[in-house]
N, C-alpha and C positions, 0 to 999 in steps of 0.2 A: 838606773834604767831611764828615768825621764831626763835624763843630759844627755846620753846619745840618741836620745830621741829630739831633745831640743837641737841639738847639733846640727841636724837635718835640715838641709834647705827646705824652704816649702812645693817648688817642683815635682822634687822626689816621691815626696810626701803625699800629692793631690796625684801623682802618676799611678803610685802603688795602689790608691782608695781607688780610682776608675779601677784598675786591674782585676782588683778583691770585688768590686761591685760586679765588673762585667763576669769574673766564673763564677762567682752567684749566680745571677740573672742567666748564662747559659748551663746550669745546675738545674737549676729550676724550669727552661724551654724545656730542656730535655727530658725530664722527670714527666714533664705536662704530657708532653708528644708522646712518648710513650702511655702512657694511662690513658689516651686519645685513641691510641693504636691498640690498645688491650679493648678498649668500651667496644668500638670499630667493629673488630674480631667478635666479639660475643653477640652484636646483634647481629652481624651478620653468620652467626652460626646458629643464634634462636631463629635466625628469619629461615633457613633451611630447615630445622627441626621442624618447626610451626609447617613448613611444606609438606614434610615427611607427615606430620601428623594429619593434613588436609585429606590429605593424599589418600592414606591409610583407612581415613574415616568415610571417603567417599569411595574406596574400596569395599570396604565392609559392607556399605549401603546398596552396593551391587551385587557384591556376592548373597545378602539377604534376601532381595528382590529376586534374582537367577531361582535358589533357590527353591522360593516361595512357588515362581511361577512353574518351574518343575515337577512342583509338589500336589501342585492343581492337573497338572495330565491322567493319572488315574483316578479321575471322578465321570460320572456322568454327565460330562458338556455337550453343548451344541458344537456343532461343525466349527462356527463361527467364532464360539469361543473358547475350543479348541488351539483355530490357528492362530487365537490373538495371542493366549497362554505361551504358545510354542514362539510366536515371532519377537515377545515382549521377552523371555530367556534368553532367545539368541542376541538378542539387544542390550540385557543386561550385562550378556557372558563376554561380549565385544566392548561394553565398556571397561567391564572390572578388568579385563587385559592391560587395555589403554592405560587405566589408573596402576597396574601392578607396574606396566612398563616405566611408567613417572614414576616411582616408588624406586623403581630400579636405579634409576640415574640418579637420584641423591641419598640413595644407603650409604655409611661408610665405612660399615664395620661388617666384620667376618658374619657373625649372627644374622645381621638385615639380609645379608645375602644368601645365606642359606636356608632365613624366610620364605625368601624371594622362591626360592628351588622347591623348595615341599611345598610351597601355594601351586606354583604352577603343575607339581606333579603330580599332588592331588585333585587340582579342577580338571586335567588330561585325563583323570582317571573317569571324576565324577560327568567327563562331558558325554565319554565312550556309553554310558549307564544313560546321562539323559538322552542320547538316540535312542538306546532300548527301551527304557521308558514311555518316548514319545510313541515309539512304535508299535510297542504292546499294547498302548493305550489306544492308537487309533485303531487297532484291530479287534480292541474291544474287550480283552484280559484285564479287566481291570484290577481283580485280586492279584494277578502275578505282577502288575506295574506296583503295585502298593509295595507289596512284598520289596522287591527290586529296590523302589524310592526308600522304603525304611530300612534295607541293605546299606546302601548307601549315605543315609543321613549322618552318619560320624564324619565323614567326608567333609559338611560344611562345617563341624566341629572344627576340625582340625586345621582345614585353612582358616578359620575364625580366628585362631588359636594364636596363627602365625602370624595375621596383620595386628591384632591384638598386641602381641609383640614388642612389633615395630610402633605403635602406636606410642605404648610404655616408656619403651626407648627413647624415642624422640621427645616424648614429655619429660622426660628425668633429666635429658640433654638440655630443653629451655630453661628447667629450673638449676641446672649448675651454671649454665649461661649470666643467666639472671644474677647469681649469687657471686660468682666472677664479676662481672660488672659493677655490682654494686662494690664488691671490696677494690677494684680500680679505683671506680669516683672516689671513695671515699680516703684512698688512698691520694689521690690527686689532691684533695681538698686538705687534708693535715698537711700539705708541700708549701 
């Protein structure tokens, strides 16, 4: 074996070793670039989850306050704090929209979206109740607004339920993210 290898000019020989070095060395670009392009992908799909999850939680945090502030119409208030009650709901009910509608644009999956669909069709529900509410209430019913308000209360259960959900979701999404990434790198790193 070592005589036709001896035999071999030296040319040949230093042409082949470039050859064998350069599919190495593009064996290994490309192993890199790829495991670049996996890391890539996973943050930027934690960075969307991590949105989803923002998202969700400054939902929650409106439909808790809507709630809250609905819940206060059947008490004995003043006028004054009455229409604070009443304007600070419509204020909340017009955020958590906003935040459901950003929720909306980065769901990806069949579930988020039909999160999406039972929040909204139970806050259309619970919004129709908080007119009558407000309205019982300014009339002065205050037992039947109660009554009404704790009719209703499973209401913010259940959309709680749904951004709850997504919340979950999107958390379980960062942590395979995560865990995808890390077996890249470290798959890049034994290369």
């Amino acid at each position: 074996m070592t005589t036709w290898l001896n035999s071999i000019k030296l040319a040949p020989k230093l042409l082949s070793a470039v050859i064998f070095l350069a599919l190495v060395s593009a064996t290994i670009t490309v192993i890199a670039f790829q495991s670049i392009w996996r890391v890539s992908a996973a943050v930027e799909s934690m960075k969307a989850a991590q949105e989803r999850t923002l998202s969700a939680g400054r939902a929650t945090s409106n439909l808790l306050s809507y709630f809250r502030h609905v819940e206060f119409l059947p008490s004995t208030l003043s006028e004054e704090a009455r229409r604070t009650h009443e304007a600070e709901a419509h204020n909340e009910l017009r955020l958590l929209f906003m935040r459901i509608d950003q929720l909306e644009k980065s769901i990806v999956t069949d579930e988020g979206r039909r999160a999406i669909v039972v929040a909204r069709d139970a806050l259309a529900k619970y919004k129709i109740a908080h007119d009558q509410i407000a309205s019982i209430s300014r009339a002065g019913d205050f037992n039947r607004a109660r009554a009404l308000t704790l009719e209703y209360s499973t209401t913010a259960d259940a959309v709680r339920k749904e951004l709850r959900g997504i919340e979950e979701r999107a958390v379980a999404r960062v942590h395979l993210q995560v865990n995808l990434a890390k077996a890249a790198e470290s798959s890049a790193e034994s290369t």
